[in-house]
C-alpha positions as CSV (number, residue, x, y, z in Angstrom):
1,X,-40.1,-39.4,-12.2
2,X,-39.8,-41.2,-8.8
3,X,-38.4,-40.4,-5.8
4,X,-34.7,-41.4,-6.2
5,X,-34.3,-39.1,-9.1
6,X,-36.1,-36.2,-7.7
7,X,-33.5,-36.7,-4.9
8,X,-30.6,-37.4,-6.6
9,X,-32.0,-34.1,-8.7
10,X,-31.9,-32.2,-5.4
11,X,-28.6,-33.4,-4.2
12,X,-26.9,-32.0,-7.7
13,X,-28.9,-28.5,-7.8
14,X,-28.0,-28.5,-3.7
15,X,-23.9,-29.0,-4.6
16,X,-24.2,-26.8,-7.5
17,X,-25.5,-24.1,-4.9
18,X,-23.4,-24.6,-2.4
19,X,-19.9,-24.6,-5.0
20,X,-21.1,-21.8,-6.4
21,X,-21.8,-20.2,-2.6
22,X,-18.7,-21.2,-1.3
23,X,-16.8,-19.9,-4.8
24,X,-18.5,-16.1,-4.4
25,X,-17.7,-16.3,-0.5
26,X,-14.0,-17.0,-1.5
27,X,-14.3,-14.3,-4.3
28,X,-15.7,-11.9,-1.4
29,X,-12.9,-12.9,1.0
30,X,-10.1,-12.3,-1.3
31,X,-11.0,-9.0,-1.9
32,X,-11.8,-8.1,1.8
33,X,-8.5,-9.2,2.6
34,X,-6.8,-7.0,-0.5
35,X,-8.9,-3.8,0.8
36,X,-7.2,-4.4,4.1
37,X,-4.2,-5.2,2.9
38,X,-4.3,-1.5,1.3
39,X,-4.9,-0.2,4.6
40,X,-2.6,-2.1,6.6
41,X,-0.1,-0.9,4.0
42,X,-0.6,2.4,3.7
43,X,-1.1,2.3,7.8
44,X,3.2,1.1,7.7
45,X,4.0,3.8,5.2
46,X,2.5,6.5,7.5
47,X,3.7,5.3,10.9
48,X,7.4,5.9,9.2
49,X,6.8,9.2,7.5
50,X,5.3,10.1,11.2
51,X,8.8,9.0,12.7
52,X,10.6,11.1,9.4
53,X,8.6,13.8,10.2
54,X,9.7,13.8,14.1
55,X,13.1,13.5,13.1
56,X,13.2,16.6,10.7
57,X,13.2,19.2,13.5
58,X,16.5,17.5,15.3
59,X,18.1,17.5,11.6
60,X,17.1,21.5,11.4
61,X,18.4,22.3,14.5
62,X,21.4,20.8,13.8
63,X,21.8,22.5,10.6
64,X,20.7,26.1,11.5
65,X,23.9,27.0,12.8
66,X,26.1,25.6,9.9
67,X,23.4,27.0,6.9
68,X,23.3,30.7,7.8
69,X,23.4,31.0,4.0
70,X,20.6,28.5,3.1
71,X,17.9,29.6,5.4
72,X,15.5,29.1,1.9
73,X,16.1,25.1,2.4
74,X,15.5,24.9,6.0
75,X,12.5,26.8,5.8
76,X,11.0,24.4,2.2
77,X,11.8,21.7,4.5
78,X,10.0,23.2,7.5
79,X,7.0,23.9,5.8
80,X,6.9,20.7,4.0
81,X,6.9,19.1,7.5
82,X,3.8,21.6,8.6
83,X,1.8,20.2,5.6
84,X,2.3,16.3,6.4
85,X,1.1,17.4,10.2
86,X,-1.8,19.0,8.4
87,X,-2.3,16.5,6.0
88,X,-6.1,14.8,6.3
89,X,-6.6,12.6,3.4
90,X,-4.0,9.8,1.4
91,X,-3.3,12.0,-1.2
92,X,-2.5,15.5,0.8
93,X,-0.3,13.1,3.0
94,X,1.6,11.4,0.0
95,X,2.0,15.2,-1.4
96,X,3.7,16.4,1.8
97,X,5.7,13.1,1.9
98,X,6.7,14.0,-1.7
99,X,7.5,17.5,-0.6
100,X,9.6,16.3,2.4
101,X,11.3,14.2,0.2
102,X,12.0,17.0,-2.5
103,X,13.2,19.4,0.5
104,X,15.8,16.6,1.8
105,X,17.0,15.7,-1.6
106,X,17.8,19.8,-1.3
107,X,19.0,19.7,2.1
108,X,21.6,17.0,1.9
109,X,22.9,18.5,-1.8
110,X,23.6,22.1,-0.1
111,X,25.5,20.2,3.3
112,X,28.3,18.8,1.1
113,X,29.1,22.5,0.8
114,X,29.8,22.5,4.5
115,X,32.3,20.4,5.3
116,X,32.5,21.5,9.4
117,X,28.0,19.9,9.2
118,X,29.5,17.1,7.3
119,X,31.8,16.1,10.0
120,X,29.2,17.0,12.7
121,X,28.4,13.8,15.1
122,X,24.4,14.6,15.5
123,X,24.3,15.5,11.8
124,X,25.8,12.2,10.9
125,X,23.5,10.7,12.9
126,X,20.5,12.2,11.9
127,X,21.2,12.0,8.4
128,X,21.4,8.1,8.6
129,X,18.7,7.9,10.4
130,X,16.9,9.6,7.9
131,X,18.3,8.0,5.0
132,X,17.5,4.7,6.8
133,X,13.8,5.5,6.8
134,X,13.9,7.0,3.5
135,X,15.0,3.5,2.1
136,X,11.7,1.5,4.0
137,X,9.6,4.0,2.9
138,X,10.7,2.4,-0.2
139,X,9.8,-0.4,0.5
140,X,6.4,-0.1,1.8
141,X,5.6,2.0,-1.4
142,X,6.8,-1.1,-3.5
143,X,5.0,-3.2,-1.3
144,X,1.5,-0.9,-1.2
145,X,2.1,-0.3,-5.0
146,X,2.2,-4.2,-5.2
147,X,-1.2,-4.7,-3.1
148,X,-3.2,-1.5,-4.8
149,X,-2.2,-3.3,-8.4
150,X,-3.2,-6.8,-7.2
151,X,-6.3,-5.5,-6.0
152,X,-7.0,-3.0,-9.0
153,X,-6.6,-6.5,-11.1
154,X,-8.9,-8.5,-9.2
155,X,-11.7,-5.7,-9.1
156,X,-11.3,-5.8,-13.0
157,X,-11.5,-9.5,-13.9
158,X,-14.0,-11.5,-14.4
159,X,-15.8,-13.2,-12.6
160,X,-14.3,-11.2,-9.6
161,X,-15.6,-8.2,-11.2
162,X,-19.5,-9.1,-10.1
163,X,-18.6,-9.0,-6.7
164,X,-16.2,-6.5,-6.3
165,X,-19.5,-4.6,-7.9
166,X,-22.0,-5.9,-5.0
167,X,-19.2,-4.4,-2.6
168,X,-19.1,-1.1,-4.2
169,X,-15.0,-1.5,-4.6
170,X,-13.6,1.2,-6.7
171,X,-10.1,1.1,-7.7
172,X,-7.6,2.5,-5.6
173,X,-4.8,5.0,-6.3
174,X,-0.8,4.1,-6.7
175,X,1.7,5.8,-4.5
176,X,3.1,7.9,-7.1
177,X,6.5,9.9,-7.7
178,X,6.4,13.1,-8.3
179,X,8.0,15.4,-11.6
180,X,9.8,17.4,-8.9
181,X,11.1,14.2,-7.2
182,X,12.4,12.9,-10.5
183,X,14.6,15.5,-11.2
184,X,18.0,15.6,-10.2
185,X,19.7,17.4,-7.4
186,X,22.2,19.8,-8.7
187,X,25.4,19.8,-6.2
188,X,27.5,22.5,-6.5
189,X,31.3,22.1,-4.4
């Protein structure tokens, strides 16, 4: 062989490396950018269960006085509030949040019994504000749901698979609902 082949042999092995570089560095990218996602996402949803959670003592206080009756609700909701301040890890957060949610659910169902709280300015108030950041908490649970599921995909498929391997990536859990929350809230007038 002469020279022009061994170099036209060397251009076509250097191409094929650098393709198949720059396809594993896009690969490698895509994923970073998924894992972050995740975080960024989960990051939203707890920056508004911090705001719910600073909320809940206003909506206590301005329930106490109307709930003599109901102290068992106020205080589920109280200590649901102590565990998400507690809370250390994803999961222990996304139980308290669950338990917060439960506790409202609760909360709200006992004040139609109260006509006087449900006329009550700061009540109102509260209680749409609550509500408000119950429905983006939705939200960002779809929206985290939507990035761990991508990303639990990716880390599955081939060729994507190899390096999500190299990078150690392990899938990552859904923000799930719990039995509890699923059931309905019985309302009693």
């Amino acid at each position: 062989m002469g020279f022009g082949t061994d170099l036209i042999i060397g251009v076509a092995v250097l191409l094929v490396v650098l393709i198949l570089g720059g396809w594993i560095a896009g690969i490698y990218n895509s994923l970073v950018r998924l894992r972050n996602d995740i975080k960024k996402s989960w990051a939203n949803i707890d920056v508004l269960l911090k705001q719910r959670s600073d909320e809940l003592p206003k909506l206590i206080a301005s329930v106490k006085g109307y709930m003599k009756h109901e102290e068992g609700v106020l205080t589920k909701l109280t200590n649901a509030r102590t565990a998400f301040l507690n809370a250390k890890t994803t999961g222990q957060i996304a139980d308290a949040d669950n338990m917060i949610t439960g506790a409202l659910k609760s909360l709200f169902a006992v004040a139609e019994n109260y006509p006087n709280l449900k006329a009550n300015e700061n009540f109102i108030q509260l209680q749409n504000r609550i509500s408000g950041l119950e429905n983006e908490l939705a939200d960002r649970r779809e929206f985290y749901n939507d990035t761990v599921n991508t990303f639990n995909i990716k880390i599955q498929s081939f060729p994507d698979m190899f390096v999500a391997n190299f990078m150690a990536l392990k899938q990552e859990e859904m923000f799930k609902v719990t039995e509890a929350e699923r059931a309905d809230v019985k309302v009693e007038f």
